[in-house]
PDB file with one MODEL, atoms N, CA, C and O in Angstrom:
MODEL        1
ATOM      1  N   UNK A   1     124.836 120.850 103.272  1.00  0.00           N
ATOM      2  CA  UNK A   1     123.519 120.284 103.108  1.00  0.00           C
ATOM      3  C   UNK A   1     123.658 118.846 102.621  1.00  0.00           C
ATOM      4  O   UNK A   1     124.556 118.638 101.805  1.00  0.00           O
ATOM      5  N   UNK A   2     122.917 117.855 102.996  1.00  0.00           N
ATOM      6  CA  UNK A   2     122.893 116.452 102.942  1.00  0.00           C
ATOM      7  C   UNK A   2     121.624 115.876 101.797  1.00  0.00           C
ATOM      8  O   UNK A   2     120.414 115.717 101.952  1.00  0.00           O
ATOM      9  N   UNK A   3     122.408 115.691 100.782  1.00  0.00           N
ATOM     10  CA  UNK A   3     121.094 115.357 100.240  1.00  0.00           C
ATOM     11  C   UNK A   3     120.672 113.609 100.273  1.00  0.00           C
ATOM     12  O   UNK A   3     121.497 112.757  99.941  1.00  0.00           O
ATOM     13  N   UNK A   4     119.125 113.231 100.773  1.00  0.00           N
ATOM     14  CA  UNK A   4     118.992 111.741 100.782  1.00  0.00           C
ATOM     15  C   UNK A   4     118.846 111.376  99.141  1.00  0.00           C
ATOM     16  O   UNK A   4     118.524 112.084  98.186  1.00  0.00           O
ATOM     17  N   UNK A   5     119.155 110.225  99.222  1.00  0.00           N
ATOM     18  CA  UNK A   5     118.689 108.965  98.182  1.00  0.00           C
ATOM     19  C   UNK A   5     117.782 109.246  97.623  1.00  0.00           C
ATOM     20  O   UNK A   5     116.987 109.850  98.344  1.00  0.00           O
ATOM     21  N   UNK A   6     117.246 109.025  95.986  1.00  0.00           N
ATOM     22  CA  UNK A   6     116.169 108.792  95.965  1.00  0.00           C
ATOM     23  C   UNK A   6     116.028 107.219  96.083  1.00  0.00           C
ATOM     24  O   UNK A   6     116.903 106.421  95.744  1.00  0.00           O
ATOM     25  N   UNK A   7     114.982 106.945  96.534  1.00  0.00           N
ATOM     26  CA  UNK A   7     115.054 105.069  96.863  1.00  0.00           C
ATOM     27  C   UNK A   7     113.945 104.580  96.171  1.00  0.00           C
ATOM     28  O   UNK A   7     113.806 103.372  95.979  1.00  0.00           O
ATOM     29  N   UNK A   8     112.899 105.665  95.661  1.00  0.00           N
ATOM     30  CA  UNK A   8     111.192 104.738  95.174  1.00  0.00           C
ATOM     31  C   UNK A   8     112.024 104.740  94.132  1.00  0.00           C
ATOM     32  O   UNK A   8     112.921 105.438  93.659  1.00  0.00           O
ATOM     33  N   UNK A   9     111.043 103.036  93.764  1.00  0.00           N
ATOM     34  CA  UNK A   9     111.534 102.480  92.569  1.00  0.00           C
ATOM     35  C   UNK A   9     110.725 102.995  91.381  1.00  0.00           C
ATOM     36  O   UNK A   9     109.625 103.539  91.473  1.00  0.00           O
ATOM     37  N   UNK A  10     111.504 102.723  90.083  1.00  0.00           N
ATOM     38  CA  UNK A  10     110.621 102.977  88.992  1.00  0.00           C
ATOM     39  C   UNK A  10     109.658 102.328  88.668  1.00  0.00           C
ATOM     40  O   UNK A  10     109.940 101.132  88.749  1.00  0.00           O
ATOM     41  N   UNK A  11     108.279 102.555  88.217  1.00  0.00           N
ATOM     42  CA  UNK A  11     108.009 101.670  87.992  1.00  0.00           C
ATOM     43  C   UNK A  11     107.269 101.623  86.535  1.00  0.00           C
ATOM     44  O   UNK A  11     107.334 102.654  85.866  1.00  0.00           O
ATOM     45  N   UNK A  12     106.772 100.821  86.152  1.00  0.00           N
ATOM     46  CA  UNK A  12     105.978 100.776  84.716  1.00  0.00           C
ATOM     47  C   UNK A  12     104.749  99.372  83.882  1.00  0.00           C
ATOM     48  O   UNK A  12     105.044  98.184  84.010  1.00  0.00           O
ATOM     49  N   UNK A  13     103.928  99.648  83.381  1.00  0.00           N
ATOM     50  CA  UNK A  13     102.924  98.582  83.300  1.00  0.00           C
ATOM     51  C   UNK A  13     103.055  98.272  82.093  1.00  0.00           C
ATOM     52  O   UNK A  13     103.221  99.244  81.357  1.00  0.00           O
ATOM     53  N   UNK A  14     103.043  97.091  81.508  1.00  0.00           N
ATOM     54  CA  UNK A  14     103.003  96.657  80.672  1.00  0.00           C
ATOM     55  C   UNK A  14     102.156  95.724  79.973  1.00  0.00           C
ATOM     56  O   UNK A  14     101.604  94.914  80.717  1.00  0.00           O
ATOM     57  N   UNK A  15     101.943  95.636  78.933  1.00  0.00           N
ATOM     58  CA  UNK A  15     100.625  95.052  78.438  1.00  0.00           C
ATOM     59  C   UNK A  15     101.308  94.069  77.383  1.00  0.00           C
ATOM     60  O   UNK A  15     102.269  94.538  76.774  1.00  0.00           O
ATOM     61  N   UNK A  16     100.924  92.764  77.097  1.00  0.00           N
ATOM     62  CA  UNK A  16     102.099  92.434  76.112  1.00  0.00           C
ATOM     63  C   UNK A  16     101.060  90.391  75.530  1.00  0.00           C
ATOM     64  O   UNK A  16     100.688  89.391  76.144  1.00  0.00           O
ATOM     65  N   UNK A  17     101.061  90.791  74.321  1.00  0.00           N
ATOM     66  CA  UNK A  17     101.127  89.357  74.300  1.00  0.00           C
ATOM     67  C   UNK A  17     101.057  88.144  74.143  1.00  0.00           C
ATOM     68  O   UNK A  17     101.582  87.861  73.065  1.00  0.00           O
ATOM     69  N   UNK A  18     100.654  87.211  74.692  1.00  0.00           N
ATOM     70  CA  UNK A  18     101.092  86.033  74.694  1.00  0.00           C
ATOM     71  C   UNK A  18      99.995  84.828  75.370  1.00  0.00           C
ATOM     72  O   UNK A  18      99.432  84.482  76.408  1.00  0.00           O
ATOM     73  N   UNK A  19     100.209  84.446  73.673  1.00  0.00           N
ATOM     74  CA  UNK A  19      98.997  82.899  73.366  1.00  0.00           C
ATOM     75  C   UNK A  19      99.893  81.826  73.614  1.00  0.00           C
ATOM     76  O   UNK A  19     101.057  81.869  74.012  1.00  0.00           O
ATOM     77  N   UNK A  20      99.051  80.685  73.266  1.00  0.00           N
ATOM     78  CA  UNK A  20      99.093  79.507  73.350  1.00  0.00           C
ATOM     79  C   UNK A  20     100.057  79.183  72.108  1.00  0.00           C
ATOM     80  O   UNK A  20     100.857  78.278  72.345  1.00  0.00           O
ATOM     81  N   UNK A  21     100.138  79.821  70.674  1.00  0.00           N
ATOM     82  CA  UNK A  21     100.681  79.663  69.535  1.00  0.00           C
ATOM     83  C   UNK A  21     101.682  81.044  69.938  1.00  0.00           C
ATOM     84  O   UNK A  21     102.851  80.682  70.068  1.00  0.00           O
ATOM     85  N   UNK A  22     101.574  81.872  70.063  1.00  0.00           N
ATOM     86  CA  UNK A  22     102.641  83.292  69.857  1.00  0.00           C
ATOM     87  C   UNK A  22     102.924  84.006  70.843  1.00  0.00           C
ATOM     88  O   UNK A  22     101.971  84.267  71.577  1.00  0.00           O
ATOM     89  N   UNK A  23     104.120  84.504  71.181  1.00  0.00           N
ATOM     90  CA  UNK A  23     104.487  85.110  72.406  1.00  0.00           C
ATOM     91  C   UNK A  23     105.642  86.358  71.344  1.00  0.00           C
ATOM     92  O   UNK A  23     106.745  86.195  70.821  1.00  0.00           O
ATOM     93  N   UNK A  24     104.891  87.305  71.397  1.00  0.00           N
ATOM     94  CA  UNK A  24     105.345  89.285  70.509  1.00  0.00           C
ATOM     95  C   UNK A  24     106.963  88.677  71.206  1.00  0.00           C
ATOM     96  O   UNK A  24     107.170  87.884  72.124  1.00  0.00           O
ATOM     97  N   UNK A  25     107.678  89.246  70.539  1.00  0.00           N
ATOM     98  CA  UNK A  25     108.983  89.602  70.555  1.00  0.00           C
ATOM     99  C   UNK A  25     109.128  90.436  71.193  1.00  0.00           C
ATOM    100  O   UNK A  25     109.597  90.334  72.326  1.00  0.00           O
ATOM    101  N   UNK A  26     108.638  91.906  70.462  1.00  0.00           N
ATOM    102  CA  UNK A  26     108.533  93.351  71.066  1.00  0.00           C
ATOM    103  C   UNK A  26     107.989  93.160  72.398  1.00  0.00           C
ATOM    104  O   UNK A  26     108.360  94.159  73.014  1.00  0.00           O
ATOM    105  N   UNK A  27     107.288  92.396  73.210  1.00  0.00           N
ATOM    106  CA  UNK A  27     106.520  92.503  74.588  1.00  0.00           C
ATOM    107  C   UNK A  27     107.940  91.737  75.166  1.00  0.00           C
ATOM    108  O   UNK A  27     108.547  92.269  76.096  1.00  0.00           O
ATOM    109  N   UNK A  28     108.357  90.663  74.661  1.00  0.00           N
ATOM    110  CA  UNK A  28     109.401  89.995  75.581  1.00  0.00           C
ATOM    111  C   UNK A  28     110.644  90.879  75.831  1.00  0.00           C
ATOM    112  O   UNK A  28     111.195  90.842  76.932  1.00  0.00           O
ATOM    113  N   UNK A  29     111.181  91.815  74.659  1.00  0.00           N
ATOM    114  CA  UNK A  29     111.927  93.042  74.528  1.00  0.00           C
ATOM    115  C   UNK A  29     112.194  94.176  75.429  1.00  0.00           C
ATOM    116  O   UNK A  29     113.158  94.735  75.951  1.00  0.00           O
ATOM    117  N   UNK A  30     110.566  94.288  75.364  1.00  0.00           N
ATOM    118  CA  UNK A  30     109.834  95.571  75.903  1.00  0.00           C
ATOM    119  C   UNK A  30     110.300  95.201  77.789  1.00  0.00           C
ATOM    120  O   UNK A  30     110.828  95.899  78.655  1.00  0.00           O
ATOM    121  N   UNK A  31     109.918  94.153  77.778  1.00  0.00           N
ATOM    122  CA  UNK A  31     110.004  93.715  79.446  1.00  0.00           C
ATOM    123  C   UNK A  31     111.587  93.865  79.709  1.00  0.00           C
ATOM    124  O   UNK A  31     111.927  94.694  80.553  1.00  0.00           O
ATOM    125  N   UNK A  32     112.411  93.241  79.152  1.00  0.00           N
ATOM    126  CA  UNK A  32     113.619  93.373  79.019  1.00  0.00           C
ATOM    127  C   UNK A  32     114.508  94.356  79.457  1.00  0.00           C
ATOM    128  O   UNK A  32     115.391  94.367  80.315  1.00  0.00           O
ATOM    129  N   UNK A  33     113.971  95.364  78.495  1.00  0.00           N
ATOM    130  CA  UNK A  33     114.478  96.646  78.638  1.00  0.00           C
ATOM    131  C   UNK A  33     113.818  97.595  79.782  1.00  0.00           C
ATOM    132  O   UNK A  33     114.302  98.594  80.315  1.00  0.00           O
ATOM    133  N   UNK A  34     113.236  97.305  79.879  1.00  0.00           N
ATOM    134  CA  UNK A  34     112.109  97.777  81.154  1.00  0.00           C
ATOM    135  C   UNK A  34     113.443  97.433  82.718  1.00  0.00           C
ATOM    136  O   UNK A  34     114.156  98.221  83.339  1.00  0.00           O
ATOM    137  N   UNK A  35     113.284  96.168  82.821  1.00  0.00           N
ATOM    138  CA  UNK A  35     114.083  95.588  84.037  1.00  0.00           C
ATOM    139  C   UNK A  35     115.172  95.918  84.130  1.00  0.00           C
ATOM    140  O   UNK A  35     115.709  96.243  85.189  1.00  0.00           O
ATOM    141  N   UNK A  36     116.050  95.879  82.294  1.00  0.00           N
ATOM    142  CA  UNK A  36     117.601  96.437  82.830  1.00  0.00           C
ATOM    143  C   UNK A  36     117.480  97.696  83.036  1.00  0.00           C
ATOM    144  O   UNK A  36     118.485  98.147  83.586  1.00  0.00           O
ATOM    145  N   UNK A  37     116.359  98.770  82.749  1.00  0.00           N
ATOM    146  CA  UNK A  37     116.704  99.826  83.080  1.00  0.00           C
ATOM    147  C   UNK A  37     115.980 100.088  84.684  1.00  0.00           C
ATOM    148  O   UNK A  37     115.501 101.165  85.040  1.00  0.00           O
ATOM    149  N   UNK A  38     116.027  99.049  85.383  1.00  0.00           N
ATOM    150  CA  UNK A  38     115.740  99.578  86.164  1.00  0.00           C
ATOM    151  C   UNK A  38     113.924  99.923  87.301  1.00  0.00           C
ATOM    152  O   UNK A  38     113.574 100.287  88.423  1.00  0.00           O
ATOM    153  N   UNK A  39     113.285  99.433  85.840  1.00  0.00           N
ATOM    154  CA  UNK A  39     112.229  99.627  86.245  1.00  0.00           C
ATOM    155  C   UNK A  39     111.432  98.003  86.944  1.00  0.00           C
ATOM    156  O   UNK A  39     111.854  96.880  86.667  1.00  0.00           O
ATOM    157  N   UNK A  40     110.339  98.268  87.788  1.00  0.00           N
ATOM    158  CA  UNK A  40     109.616  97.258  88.440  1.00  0.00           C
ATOM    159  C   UNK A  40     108.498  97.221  87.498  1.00  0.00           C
ATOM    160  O   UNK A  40     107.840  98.258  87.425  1.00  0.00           O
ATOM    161  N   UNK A  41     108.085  96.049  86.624  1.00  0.00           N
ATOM    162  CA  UNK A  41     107.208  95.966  86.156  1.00  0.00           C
ATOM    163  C   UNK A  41     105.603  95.207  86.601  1.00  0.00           C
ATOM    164  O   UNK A  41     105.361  94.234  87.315  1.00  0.00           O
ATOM    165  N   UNK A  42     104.938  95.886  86.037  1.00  0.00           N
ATOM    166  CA  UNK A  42     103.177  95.062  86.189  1.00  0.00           C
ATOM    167  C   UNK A  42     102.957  94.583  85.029  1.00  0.00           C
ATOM    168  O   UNK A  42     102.555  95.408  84.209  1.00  0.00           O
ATOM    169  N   UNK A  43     103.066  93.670  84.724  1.00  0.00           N
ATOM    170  CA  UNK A  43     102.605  93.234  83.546  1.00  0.00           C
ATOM    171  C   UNK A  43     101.315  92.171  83.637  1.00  0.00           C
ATOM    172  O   UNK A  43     100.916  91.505  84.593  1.00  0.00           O
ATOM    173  N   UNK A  44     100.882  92.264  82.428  1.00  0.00           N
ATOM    174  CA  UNK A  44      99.790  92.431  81.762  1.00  0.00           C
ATOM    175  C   UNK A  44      99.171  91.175  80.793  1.00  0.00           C
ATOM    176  O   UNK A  44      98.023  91.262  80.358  1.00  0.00           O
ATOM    177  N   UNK A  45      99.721  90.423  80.603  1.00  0.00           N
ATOM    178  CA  UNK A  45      99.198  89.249  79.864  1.00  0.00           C
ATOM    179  C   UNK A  45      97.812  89.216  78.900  1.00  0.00           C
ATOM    180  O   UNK A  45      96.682  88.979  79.328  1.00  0.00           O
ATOM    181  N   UNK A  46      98.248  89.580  77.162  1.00  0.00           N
ATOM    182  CA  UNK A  46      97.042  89.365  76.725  1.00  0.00           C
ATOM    183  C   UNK A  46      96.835  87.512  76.294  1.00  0.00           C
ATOM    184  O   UNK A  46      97.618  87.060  75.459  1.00  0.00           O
ATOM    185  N   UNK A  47      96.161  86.913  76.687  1.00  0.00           N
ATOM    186  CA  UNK A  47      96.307  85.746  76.444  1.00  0.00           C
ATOM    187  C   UNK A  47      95.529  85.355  75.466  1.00  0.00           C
ATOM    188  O   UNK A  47      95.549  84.144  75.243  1.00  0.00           O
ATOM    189  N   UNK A  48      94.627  86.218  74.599  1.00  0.00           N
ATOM    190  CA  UNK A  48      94.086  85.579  73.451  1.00  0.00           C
ATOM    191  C   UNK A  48      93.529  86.734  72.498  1.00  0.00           C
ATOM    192  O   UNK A  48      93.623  87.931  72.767  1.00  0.00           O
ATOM    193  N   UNK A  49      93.081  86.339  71.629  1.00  0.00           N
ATOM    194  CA  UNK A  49      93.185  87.350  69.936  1.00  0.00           C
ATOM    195  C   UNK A  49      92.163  88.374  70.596  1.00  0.00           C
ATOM    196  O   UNK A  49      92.319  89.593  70.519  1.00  0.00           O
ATOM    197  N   UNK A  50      91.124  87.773  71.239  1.00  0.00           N
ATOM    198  CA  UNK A  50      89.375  88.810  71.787  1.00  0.00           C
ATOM    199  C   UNK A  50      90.278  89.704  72.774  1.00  0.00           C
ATOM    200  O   UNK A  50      89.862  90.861  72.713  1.00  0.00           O
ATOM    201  N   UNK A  51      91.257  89.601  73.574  1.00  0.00           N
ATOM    202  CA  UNK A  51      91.700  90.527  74.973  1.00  0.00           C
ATOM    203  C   UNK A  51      92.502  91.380  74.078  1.00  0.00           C
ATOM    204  O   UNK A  51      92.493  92.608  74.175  1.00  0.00           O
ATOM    205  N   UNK A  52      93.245  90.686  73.143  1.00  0.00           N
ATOM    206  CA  UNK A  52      94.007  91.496  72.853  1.00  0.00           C
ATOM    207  C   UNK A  52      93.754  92.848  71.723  1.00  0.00           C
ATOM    208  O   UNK A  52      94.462  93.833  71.509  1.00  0.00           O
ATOM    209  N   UNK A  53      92.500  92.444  71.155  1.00  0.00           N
ATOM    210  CA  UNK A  53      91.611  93.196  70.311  1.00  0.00           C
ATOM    211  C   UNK A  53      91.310  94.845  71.061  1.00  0.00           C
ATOM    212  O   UNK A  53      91.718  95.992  70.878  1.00  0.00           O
ATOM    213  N   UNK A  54      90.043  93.916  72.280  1.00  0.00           N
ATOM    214  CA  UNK A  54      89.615  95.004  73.063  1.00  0.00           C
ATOM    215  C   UNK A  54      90.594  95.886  73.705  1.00  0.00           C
ATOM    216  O   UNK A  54      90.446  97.108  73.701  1.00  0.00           O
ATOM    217  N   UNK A  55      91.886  95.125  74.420  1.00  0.00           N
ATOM    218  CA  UNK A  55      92.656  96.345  74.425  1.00  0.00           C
ATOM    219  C   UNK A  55      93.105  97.619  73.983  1.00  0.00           C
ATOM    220  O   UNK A  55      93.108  98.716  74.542  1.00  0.00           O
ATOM    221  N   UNK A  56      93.655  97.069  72.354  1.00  0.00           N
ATOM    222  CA  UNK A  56      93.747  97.879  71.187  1.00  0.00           C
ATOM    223  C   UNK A  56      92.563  99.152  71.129  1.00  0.00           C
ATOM    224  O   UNK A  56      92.686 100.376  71.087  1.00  0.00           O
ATOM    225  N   UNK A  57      91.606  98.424  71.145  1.00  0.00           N
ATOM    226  CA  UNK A  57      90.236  99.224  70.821  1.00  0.00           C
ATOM    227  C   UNK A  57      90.315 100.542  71.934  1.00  0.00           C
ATOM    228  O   UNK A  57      90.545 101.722  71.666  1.00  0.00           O
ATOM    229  N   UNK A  58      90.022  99.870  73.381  1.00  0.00           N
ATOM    230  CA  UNK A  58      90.257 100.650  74.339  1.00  0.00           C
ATOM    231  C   UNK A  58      91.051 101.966  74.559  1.00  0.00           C
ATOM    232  O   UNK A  58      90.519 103.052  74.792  1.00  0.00           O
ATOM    233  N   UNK A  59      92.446 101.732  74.454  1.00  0.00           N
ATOM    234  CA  UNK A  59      93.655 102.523  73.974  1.00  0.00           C
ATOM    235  C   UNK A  59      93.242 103.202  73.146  1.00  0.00           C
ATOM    236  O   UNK A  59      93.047 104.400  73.350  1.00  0.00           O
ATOM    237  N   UNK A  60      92.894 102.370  71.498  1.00  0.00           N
ATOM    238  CA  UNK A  60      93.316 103.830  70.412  1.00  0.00           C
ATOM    239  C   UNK A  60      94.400 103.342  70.278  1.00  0.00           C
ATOM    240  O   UNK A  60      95.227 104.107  70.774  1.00  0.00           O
ATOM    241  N   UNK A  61      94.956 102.277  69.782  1.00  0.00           N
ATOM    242  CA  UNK A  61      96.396 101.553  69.517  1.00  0.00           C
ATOM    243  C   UNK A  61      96.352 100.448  68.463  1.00  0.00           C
ATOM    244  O   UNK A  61      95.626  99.468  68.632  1.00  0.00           O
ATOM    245  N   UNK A  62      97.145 100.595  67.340  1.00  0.00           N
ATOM    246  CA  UNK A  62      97.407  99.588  66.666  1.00  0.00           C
ATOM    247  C   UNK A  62      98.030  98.390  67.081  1.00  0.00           C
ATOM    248  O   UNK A  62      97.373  97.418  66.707  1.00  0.00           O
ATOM    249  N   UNK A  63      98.969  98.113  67.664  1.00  0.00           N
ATOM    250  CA  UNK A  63      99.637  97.607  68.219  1.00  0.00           C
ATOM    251  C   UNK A  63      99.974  96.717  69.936  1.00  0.00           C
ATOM    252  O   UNK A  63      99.580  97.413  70.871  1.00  0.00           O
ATOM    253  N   UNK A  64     100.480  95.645  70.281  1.00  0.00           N
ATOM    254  CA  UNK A  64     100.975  95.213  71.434  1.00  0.00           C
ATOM    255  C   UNK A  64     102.508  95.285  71.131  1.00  0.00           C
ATOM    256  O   UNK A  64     102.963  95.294  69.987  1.00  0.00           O
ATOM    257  N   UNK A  65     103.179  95.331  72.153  1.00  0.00           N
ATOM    258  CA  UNK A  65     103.097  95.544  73.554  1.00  0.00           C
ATOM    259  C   UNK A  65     102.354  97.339  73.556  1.00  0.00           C
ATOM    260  O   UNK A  65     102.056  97.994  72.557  1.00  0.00           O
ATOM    261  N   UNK A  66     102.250  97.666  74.697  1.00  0.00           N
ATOM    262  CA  UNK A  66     102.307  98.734  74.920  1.00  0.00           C
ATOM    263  C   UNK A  66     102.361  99.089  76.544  1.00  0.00           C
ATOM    264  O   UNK A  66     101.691  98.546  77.423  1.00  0.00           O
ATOM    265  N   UNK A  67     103.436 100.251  76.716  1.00  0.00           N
ATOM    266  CA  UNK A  67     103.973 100.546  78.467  1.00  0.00           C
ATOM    267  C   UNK A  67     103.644 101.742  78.707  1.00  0.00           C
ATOM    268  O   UNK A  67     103.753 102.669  77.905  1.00  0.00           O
ATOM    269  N   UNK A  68     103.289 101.802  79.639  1.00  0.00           N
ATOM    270  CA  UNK A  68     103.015 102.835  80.687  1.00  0.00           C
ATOM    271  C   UNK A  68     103.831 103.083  81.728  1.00  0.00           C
ATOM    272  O   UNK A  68     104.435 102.276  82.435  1.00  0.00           O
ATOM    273  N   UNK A  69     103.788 104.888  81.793  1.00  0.00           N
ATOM    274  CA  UNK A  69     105.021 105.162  83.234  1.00  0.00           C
ATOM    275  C   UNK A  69     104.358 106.301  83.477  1.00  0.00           C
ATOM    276  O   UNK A  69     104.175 107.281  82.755  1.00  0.00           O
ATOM    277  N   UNK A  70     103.766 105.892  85.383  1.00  0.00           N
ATOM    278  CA  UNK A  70     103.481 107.083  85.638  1.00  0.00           C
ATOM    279  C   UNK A  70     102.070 107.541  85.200  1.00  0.00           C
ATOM    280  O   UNK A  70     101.712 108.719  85.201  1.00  0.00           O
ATOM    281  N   UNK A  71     101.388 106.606  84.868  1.00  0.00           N
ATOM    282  CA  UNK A  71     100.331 106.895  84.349  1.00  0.00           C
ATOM    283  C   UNK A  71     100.115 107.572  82.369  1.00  0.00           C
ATOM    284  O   UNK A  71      99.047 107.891  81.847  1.00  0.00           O
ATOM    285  N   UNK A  72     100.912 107.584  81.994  1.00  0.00           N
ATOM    286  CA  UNK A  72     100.900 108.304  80.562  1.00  0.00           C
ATOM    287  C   UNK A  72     101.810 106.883  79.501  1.00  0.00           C
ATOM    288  O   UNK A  72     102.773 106.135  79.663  1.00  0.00           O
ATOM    289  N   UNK A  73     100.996 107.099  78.654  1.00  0.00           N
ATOM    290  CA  UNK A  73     101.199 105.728  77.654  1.00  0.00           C
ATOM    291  C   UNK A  73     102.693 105.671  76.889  1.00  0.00           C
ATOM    292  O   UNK A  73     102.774 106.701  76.220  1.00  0.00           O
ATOM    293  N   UNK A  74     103.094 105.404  76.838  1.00  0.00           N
ATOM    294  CA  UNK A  74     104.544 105.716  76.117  1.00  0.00           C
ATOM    295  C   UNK A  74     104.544 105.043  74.564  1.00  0.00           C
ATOM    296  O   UNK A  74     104.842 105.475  73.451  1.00  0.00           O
ATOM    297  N   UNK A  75     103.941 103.471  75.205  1.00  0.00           N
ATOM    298  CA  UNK A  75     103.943 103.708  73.615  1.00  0.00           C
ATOM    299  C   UNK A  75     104.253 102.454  73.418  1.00  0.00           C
ATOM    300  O   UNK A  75     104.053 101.897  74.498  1.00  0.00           O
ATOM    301  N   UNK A  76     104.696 101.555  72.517  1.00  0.00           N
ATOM    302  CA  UNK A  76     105.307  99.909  71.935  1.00  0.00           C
ATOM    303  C   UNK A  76     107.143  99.879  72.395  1.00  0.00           C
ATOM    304  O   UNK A  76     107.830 100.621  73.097  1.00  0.00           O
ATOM    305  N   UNK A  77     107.408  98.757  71.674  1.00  0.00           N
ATOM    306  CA  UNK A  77     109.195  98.677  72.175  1.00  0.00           C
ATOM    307  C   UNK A  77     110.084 100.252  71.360  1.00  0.00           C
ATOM    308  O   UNK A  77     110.905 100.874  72.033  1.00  0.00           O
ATOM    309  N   UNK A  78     109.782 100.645  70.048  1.00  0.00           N
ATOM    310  CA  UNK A  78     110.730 101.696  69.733  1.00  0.00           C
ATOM    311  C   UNK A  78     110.263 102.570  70.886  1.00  0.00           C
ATOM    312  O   UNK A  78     110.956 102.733  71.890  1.00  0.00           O
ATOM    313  N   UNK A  79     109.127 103.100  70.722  1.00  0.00           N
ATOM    314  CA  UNK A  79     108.648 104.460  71.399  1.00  0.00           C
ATOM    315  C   UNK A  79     109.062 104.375  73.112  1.00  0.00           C
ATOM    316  O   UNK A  79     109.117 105.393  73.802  1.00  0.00           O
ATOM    317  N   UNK A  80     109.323 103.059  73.626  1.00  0.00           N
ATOM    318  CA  UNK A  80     109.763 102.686  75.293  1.00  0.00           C
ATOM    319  C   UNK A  80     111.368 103.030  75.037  1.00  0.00           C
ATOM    320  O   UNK A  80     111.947 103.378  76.066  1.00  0.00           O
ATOM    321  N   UNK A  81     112.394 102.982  73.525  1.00  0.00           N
ATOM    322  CA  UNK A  81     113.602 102.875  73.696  1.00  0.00           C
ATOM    323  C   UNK A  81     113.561 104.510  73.231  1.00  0.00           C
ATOM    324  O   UNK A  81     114.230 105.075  74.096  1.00  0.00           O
ATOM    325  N   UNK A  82     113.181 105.313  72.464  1.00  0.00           N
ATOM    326  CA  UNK A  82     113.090 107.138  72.527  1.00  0.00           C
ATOM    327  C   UNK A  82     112.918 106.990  73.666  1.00  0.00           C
ATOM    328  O   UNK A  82     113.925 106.877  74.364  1.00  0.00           O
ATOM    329  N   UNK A  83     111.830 106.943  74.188  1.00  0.00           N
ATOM    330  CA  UNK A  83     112.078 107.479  75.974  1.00  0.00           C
ATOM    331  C   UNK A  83     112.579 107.412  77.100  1.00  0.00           C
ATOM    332  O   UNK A  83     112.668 108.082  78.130  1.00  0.00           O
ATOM    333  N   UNK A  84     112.926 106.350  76.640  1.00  0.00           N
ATOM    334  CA  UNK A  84     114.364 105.619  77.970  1.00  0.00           C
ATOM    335  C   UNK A  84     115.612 106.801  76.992  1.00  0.00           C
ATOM    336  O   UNK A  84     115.999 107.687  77.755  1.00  0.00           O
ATOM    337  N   UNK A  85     116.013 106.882  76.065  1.00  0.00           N
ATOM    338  CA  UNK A  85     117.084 107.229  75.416  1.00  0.00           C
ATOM    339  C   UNK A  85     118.380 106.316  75.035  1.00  0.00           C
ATOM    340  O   UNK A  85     119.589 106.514  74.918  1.00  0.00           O
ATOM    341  N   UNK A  86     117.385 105.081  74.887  1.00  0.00           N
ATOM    342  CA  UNK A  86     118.372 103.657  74.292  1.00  0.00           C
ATOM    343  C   UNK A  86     118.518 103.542  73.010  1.00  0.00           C
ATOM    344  O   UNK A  86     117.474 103.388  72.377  1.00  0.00           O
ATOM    345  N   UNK A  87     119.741 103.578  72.284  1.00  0.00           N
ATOM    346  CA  UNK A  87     119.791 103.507  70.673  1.00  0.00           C
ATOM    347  C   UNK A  87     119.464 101.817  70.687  1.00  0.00           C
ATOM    348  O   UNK A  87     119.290 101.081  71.658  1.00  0.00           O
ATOM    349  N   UNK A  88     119.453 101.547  69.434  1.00  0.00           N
ATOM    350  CA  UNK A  88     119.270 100.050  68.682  1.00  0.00           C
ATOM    351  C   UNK A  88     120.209  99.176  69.472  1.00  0.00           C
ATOM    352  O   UNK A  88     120.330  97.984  69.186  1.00  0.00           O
TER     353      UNK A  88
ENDMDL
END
């Protein structure tokens, strides 16, 4: 029996971000680790304090960055490296 490839790529959305004064660490991280592992990202650009508020609000999230895979929230940069299974 021949088994094919899997070939679809991974993929994952990301929300992350980045003003005119501040660009998150954790979102630049988050992307990072995203790509070396493999994944195709959508990202997300919050570009100011009001987008990045309502996001939060929206979600139910303290926090930016935050990624998605697959439709289900994963979570900021630690909670993206538990689920990948990347130590520090």
């Amino acid at each position: 029996m021949t088994t094919t490839p899997d070939t679809s790529a991974k993929s994952a959305v990301l929300y992350r971000m980045v003003t005119e004064t501040h660009v998150c660490p954790y979102g630049v991280a988050a992307l990072d680790l995203l790509k070396r592992t493999g994944f195709e990202v959508e990202e997300h650009l919050l570009t100011t304090r009001q987008q990045t508020d309502a996001f939060k609000a929206e979600h139910q999230v303290e926090t930016t960055p935050q990624v998605f895979i697959d439709g289900n929230r994963i979570g900021g940069f630690d909670e993206l490296r538990r689920h990948l299974g990347v130590r520090k």
